[in-house]
Every structure is written in C-alpha cells, then in structure tokens.
Backbone as numpy.savetxt, mean C-alpha at the origin, in Angstrom:
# Nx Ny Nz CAx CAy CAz Cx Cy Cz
4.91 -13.02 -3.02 4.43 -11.63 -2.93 3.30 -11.56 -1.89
3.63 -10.44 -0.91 2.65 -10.49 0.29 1.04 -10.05 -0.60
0.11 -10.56 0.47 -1.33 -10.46 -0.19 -1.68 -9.07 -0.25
-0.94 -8.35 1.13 -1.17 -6.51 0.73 -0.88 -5.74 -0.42
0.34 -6.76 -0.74 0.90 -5.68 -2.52 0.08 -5.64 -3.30
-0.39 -6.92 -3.95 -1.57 -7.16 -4.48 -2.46 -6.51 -4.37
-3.71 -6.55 -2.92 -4.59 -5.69 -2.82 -4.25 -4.47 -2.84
-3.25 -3.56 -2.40 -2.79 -2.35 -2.97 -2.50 -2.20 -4.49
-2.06 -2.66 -5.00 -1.79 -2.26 -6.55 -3.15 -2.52 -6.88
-4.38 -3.34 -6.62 -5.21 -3.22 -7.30 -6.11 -2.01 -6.50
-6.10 -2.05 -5.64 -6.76 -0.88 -4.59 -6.65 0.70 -4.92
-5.51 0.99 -5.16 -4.84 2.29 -4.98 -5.22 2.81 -6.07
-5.04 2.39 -7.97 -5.72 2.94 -8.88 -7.00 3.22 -8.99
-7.96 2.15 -8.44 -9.53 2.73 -7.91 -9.93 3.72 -6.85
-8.76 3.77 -5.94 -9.32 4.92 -5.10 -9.03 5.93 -5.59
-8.02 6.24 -6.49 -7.73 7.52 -6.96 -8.71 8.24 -8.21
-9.12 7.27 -8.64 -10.24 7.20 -9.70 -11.17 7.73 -8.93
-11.70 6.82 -7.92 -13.55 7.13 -7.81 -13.27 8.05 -6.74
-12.28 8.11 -5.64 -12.77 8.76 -4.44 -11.99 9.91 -4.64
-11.21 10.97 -6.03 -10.88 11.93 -5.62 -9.30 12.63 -4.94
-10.00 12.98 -3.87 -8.87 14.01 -3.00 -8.91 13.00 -1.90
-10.25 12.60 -0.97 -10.54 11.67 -0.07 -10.31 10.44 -0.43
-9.91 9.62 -1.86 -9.48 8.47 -2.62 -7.75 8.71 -2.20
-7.02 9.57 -2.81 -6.00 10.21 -2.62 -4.95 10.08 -1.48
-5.71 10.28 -0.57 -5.25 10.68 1.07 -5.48 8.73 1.61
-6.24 8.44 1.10 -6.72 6.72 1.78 -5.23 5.89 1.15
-5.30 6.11 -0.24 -4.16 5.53 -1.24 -2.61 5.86 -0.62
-2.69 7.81 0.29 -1.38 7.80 0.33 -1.22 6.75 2.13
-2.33 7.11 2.30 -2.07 5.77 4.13 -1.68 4.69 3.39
-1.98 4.34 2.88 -2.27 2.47 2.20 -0.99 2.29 1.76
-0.34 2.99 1.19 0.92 3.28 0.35 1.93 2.85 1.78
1.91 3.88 2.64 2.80 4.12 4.05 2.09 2.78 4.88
1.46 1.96 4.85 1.21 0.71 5.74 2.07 -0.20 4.88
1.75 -0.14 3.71 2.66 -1.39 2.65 4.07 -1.35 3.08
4.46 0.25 2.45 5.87 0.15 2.98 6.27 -0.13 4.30
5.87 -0.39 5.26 6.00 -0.43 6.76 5.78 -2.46 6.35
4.64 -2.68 6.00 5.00 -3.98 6.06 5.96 -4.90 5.18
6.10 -4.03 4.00 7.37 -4.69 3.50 8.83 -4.50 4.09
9.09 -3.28 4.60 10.41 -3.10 5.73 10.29 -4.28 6.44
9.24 -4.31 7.41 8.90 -5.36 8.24 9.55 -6.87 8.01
8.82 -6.87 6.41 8.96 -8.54 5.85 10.75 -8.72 5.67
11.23 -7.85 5.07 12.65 -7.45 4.68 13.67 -7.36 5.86
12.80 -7.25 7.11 14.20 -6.72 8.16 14.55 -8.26 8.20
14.40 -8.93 8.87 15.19 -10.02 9.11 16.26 -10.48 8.11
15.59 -10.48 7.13 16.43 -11.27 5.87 17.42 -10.39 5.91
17.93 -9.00 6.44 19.20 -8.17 5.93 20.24 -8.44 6.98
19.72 -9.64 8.23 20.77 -9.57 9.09 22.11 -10.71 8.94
C-alpha cells in the first residue's frame, strides 16, 4: 500500500474535522492527487 493512501486516510478525516469548508476543498485535492497516483501505480500492471 502506497505511503499516500495511508497519509490520506489518516489526513482527510482531520481536515474535514478541524478545517471546515477550507478542510473540505484541501481533502477534495488530496482525494484527486491519490486517485491520479493510484491510476498511475495501476497503469502498467493492466498492460
């Protein structure tokens, strides 16, 4: 499991907690970089 999933799953419930609307919007980038690097990790292996 990449080290981003991790720090996202633990990341993303605290920002939504403490930071709000501005927690929110950070969580939904963070969300859209993960998925970009898990596509990433995944493309090769589908060829």
């Amino acid at each position: 499991m990449p080290l981003i999933l991790i720090a996202a799953a633990v990341f993303l419930p605290l920002a939504l907690v403490k930071g709000g609307h501005n927690g929110a919007t950070i969580a939904g980038v963070l969300l859209i970089i993960v998925a970009i690097t898990v596509t990433i990790h995944n493309a090769p292996s589908r060829k």
